[in-house]
C-alpha positions in Angstrom: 6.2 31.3 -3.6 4.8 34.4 -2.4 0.8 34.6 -2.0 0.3 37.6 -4.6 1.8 35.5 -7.2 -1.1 32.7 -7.2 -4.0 32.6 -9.3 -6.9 34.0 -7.6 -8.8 31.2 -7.2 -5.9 29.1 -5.8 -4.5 32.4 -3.7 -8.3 32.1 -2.3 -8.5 28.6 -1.4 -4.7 29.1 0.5 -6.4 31.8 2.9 -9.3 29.5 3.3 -7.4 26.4 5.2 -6.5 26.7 9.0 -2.9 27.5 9.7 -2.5 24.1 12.0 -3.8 20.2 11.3 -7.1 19.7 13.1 -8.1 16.3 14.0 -10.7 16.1 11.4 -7.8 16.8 8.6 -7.1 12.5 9.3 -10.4 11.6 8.7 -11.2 9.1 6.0 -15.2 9.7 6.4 -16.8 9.2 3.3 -14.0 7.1 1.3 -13.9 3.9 0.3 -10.4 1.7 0.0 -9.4 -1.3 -1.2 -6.6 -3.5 0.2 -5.6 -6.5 -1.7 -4.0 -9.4 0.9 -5.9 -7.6 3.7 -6.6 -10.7 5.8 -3.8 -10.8 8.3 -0.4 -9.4 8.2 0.2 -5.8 7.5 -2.5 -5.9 5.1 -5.2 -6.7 8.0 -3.8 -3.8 10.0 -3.9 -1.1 7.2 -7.6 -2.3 6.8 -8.4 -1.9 10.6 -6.6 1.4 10.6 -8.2 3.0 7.6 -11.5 2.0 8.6 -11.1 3.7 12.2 -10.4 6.7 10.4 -14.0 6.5 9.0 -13.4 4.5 5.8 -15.8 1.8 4.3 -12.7 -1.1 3.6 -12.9 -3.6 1.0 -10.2 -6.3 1.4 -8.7 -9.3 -1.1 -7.3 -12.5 -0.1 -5.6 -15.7 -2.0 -4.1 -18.1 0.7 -5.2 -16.1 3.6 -9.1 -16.0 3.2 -9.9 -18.1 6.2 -8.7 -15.3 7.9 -10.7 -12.5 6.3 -14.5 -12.7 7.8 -12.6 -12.1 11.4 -11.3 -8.7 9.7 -14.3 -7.9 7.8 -16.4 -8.3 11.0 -14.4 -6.1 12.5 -14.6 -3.2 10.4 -18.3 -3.7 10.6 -18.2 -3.4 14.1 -16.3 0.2 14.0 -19.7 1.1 12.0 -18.2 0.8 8.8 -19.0 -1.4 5.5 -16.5 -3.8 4.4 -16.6 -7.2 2.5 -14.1 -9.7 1.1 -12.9 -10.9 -2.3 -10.9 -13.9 -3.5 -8.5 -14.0 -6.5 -5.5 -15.0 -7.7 -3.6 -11.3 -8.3 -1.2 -13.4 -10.6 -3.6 -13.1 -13.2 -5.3 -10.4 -15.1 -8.2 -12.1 -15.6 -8.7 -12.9 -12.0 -7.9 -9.1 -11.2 -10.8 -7.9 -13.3 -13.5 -10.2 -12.7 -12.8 -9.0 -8.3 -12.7 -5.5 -9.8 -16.1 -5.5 -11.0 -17.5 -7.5 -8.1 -16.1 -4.7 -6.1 -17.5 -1.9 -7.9 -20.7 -3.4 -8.0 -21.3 -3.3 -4.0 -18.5 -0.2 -4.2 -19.0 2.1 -7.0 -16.2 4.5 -6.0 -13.1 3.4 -4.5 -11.5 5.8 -3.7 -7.5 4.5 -2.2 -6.0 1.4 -3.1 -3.1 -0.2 -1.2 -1.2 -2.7 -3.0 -0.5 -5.2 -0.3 -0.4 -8.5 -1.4 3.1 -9.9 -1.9 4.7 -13.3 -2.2 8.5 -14.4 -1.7 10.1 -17.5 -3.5 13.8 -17.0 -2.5 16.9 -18.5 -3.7 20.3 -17.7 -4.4 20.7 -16.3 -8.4 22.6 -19.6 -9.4 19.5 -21.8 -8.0 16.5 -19.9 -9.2 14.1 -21.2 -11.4 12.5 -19.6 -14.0 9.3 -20.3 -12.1 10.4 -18.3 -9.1 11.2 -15.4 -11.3 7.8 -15.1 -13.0 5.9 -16.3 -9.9 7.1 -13.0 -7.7 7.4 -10.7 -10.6 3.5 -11.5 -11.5 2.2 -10.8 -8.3 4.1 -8.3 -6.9 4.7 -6.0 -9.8 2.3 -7.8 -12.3 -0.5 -8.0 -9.3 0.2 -4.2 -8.6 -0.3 -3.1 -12.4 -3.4 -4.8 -12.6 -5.6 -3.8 -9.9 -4.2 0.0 -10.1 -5.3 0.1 -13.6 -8.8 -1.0 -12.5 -9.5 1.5 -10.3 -7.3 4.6 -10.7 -9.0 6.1 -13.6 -12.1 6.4 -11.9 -10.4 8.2 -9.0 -9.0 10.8 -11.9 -12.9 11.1 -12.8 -13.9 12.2 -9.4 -11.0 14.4 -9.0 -9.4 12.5 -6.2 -7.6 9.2 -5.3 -5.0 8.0 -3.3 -2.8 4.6 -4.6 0.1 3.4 -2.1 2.3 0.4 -2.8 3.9 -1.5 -0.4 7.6 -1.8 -1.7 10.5 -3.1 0.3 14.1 -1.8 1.5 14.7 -5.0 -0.4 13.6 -2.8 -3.4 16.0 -0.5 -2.8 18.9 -2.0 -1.3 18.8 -5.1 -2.3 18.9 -8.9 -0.7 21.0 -11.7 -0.8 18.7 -14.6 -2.5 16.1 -12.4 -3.5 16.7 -11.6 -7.0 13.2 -11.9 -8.2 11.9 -10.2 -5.3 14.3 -7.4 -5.3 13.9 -6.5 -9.3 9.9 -6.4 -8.2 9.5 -4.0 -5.8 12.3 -2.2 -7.4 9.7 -1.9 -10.3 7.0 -0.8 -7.7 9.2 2.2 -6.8 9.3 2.9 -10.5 5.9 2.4 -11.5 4.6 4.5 -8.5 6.7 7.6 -9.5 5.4 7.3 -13.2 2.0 7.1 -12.5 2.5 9.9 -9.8 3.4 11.9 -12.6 0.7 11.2 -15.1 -2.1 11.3 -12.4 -0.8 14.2 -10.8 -3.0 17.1 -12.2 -6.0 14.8 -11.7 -6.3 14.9 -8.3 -4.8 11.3 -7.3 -1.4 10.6 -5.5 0.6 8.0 -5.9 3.2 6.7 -3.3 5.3 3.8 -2.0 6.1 2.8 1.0 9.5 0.7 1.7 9.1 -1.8 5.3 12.1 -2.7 6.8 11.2 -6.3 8.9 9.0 -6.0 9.7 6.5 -9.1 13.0 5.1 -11.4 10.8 4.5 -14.8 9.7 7.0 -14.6 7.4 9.4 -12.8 9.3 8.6 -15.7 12.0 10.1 -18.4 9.8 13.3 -16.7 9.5 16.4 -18.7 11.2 17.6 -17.1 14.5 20.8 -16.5 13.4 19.5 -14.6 10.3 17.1 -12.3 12.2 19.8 -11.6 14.9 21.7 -9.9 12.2 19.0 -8.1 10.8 18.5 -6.5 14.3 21.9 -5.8 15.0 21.8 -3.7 11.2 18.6 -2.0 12.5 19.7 1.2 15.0 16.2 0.6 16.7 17.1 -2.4 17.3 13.6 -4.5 17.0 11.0 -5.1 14.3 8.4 -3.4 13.1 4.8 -4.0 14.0 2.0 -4.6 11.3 0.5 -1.2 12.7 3.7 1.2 12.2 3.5 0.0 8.7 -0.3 1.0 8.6 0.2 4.7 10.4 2.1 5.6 7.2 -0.4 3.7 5.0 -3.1 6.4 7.1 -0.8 9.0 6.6 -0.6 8.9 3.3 -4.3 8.0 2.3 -5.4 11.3 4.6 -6.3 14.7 3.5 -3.2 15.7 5.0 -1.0 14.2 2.2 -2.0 15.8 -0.4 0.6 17.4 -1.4 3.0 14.4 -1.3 3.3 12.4 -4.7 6.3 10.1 -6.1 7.6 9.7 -2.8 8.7 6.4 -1.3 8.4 6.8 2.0 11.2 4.3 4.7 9.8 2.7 7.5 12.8 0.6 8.6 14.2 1.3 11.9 16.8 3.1 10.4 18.4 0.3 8.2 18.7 1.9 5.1 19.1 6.4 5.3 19.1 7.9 2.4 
């Protein structure tokens, strides 16, 4: 688009931003997230990485929440606020009641990173009903409800920033992971709808896909298993909790916005699209 074709007040604003990124363009001074299953994980290191990008970081936790005053004190010690919430993302109620207690010490959050996840696998022929709706309810259910809690009041202020953490499993599927698989499928679909109805408010919405990425989970995976999953992966390793949370930064930065409906890969090259 050429520049004499632009409103005047946009065509303005263009010749008013630097031609090249300045190191201030990442910083996250002033804004408030919130990370739900930020107590170890990915989830601990998107926490630790938005905060040293100037963020005040409010974090949830479920099973992991023994682990969440080590992270909490950490952010405090890069100078930033930061406090932790228990609930149960499975349900609604729990979702709301941790929403308010949020607000009420952090009246505007401004990015939320859906995080918290669960796996209950099994092959289609042995899986219960109760591993269907378990992983469906937290990690589409769980990602519905605490978006909806907070994303209206970024459209108020002009400016928000939702990412969910999807899967290559979401988009390529997995042997024994039907439930999981069909959920973060849905992520992918709910992130490019709301992208589209919060666009012209100010507020991006995005996904992120992980390959495997070094965690416990990954940990409890049988050698021969993981051996195969490196030899899929042209990098030929895992990922590390903190490539996972550069792109989380990325995307929660000043710099992105202009990036909405995407899901963005971090997989080693597994899956090229």
């Amino acid at each position: 688009m050429h520049t004499n074709s632009l409103p005047t007040a946009a065509l303005a604003e263009s010749q008013s931003e630097p031609e090249f990124v300045l190191m201030s363009d990442w910083s996250l001074q002033g804004r408030t997230a919130l990370v739900t299953g930020g107590s170890r994980g990915i989830g601990r290191a998107i926490a630790l990485s938005l905060a040293s990008l100037g963020a005040d970081v409010a974090i949830t936790c479920y099973t992991g929440c023994k682990f969440a005053a080590d992270v909490t004190g950490q952010i405090k010690d890069l100078g930033r606020r930061s406090m932790s919430y228990s609930h149960d993302i499975a349900k609604p109620e729990e979702v709301e009641k941790m929403a308010r207690a949020v607000l009420d010490t952090f009246p505007d959050i401004d990015i939320v990173v859906n995080n918290a996840g669960i796996t209950r696998d099994r092959s289609f022929k042995k899986m219960t009903y109760d591993m269907w709706h378990g992983v469906l309810a937290v990690n589409l259910t769980g990602v519905f409800s605490v978006t909806r809690c907070f994303i209206d009041g970024m459209a108020d202020r002009g400016w928000g920033r939702v990412i969910n953490i999807s899967s290559i499993i979401g988009e390529a599927g997995g042997f024994g992971q039907a439930n999981y698989a069909a959920a973060k499928a849905g992520v992918i679909a709910l992130t490019k709808t709301l992208a589209l109805e919060y666009a012209r408010k100010g507020v991006t919405v995005n996904a992120i896909a992980p390959g495997f990425v070094s965690t416990r989970m990954t940990a409890e995976v049988p050698e021969r298993a993981m051996q195969s999953v490196l030899e899929r992966t042209p990098v030929g390793r895992l990922a590390e909790p903190r490539e996972i949370a550069a792109a989380v930064s990325f995307l929660s930065s000043p710099l992105a916005s202009y990036i909405t409906g995407h899901v963005l890969d971090v997989n080693g090259g597994m899956l090229m699209r």
